[in-house]
N, C-alpha and C positions, 0 to 999 in steps of 0.2 A: 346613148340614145336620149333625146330631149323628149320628155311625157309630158303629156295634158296635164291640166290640172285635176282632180280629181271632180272638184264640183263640177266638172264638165260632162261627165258620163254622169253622176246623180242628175243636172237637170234635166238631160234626156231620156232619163228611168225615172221617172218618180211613180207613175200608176204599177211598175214594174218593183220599185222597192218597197210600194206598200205593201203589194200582196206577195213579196217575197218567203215569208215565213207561213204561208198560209196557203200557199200553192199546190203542195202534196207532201205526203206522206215525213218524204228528208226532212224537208226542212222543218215541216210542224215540228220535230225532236228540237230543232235547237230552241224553237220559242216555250214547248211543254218546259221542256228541260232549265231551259232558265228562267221561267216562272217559279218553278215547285225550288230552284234555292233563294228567288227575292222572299217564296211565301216561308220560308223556313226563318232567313236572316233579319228581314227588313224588321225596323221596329212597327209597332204597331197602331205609331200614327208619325207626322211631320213632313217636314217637308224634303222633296230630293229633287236633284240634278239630275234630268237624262241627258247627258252628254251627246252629242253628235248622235241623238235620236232619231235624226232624217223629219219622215212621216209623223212619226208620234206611235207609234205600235202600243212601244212598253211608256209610254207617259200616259194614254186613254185608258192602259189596260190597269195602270197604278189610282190614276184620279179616280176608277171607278170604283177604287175600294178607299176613297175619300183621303188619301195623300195628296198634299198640296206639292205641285210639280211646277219645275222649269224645264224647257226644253232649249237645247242650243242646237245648232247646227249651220255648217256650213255654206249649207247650199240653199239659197232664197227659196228655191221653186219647192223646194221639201218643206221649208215650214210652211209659204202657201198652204201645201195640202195637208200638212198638219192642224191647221188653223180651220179648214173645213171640216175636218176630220174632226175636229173638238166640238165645233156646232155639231157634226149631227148625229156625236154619239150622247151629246148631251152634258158633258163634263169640265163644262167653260168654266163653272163657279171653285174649281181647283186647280185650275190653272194659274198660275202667277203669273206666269211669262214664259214667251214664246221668244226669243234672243236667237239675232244672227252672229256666229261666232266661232273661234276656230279653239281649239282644244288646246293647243299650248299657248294658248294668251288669255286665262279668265279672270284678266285683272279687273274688269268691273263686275267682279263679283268677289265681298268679303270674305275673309278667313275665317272659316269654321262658324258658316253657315249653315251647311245643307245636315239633315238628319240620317243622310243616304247619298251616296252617288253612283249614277251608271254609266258606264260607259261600253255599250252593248252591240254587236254585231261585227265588231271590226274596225271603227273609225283609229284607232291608235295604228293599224295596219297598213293604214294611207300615209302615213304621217314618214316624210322622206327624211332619212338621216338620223341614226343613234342619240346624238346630243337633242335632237327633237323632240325624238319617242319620250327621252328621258325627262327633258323640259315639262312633256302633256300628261303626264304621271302628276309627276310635283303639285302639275297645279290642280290635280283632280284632284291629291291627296290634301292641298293645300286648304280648300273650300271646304273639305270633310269637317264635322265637329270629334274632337278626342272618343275615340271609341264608337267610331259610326262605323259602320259597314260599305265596304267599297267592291265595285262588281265591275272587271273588265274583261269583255273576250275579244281573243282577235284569232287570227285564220293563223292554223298550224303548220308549220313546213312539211312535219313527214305526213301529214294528210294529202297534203298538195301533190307529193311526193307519189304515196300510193296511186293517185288517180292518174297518173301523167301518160304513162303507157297504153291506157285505154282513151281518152280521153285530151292530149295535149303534143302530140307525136312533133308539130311543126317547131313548137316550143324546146322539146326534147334535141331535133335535129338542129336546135341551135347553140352549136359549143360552149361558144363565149358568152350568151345569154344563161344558158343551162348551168355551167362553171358557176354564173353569179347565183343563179337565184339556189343552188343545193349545198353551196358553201357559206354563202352569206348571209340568205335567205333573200332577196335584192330581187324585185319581178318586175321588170321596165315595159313588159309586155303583155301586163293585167288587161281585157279584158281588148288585146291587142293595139292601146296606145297609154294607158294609165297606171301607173307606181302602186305598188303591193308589196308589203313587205310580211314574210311568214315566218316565225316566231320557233324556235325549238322551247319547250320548256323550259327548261332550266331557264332560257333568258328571258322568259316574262318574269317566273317566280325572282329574279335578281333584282330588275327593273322595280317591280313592285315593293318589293323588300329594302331595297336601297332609300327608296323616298320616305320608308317607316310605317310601311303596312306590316300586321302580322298574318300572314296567309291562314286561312282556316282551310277552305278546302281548294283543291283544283278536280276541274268536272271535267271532262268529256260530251261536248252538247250533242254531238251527235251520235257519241259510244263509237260502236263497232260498224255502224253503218256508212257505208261509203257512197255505195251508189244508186240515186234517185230511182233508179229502173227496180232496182231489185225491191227497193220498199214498196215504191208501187204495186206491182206485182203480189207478193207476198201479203202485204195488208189488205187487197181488193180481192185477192183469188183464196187464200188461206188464213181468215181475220182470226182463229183461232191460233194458229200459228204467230200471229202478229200478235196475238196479246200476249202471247208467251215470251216475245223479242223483246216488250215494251218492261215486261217484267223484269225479265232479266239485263237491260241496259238498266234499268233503275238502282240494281246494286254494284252494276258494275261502272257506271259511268265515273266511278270515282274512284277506281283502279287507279293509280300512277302509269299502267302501259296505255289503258284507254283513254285516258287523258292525249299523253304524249301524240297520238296517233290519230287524234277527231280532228275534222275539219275546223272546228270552232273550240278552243280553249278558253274555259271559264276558270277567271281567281276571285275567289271570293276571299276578302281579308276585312281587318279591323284598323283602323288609325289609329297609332299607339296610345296613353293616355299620358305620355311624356317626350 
């Protein structure tokens, strides 16, 4: 099956992927959840890469704690509203630059530059073909300074997995589609024309480790929660009950099963210092 490009479905969502993480309840987990480990790791001042940061989410939300940021991304019409987005949250003066660009080519940008790199919500997840993936690593890890802190998540297969039954049956009832993407992890029919590729653990922690990260933690962004109805639900009828959830993914999101099993895989690792 011949897919879209992928910036083709970002620049018809852009008002849709800004407010993605902020939409309810779900998804707020992945963005809480991957803040509370930049606010753990990041150093405590310098400059970072948000990689295929779209909109700018995590570059306005870093600039406004006075990090000087680059944003890259693919897709024009995303840094457009990223560019807006920077006027009117007010955080131009840490900005460095706003670059259109693709993740396995940041060759105009030097080696062991950035103080930090992100690479945040899945862009490695679009990226079609092994030798790719592999390529888009390298060169995140490439631009890293020895001993910086490197943050990439991308969408988990057995998450993808869990939901399909309730949620993806047409996808399911398709053999030779199905075959690829539960063995291979291979999804040619992401968002029903666009390439997805979902990640079992062990092969991001390989991927990342091979280019000379030393893995610190792998998280779970979104834990144990799978389905938007239910957080919804739960956190607006039972907010007691919710805080109790929010509690207890906090120690658990860093389980090894609740890793393996979130929709969103976070590695947070180190660039060696050799």
């Amino acid at each position: 099956m011949k897919t879209k490009k992928i910036d083709e479905f970002y620049a018809s969502s852009v008002e849709g992927e800004w407010k993605r993480l902020v939409k309810d309840t779900f998804h707020q987990l992945e963005l809480d959840t991957t803040i509370k480990f930049l606010d753990k790791y990041l150093p405590k001042s310098g400059t970072i890469l948000d990689a295929g940061g779209g909109p700018g989410r995590y570059t306005i939300e870093l600039a406004k704690k006075d990090y000087q940021m680059i944003l890259l991304d693919i897709t024009p019409e995303l840094l457009d509203k990223a560019t807006r987005n920077i006027k009117k949250y007010g955080v131009k003066k840490n900005i460095k630059d706003v670059v259109h660009g693709n993740i396995t080519d940041l060759s105009r940008l030097t080696d062991e530059s950035f103080d930090a790199v992100l690479c945040l919500g899945g862009p490695l997840s679009h990226v079609e073909g092994e030798d790719n993936r592999i390529k888009a690593v390298t060169e995140l890890v490439r631009v890293a300074k020895k001993g910086a802190p490197i943050f990439i998540s991308v969408i988990g297969k057995l998450g993808v997995l869990l939901k399909m039954l309730k949620h993806w049956p047409d996808e399911l009832a398709s053999t030779e589609h199905f075959e690829k993407l539960w063995k291979v992890g291979d999804d040619d029919m992401w968002r029903m024309k666009y390439y997805c590729h979902f990640f079992l653990p062990d092969e991001l922690t390989d991927i990342v480790e091979s280019a000379g990260v030393e893995v610190v933690e792998r998280v779970g962004l979104e834990g144990l929660a799978h389905f938007k109805e239910d957080t919804e639900y739960v956190s607006k009828k039972f907010p007691k009950a919710w805080e109790n959830w929010l509690a207890m993914h906090d120690e658990l999101c860093t389980n090894p099963n609740v890793f393996a099993t979130s929709d969103h895989m976070l590695i947070v690792g180190r660039k060696k210092k050799y």
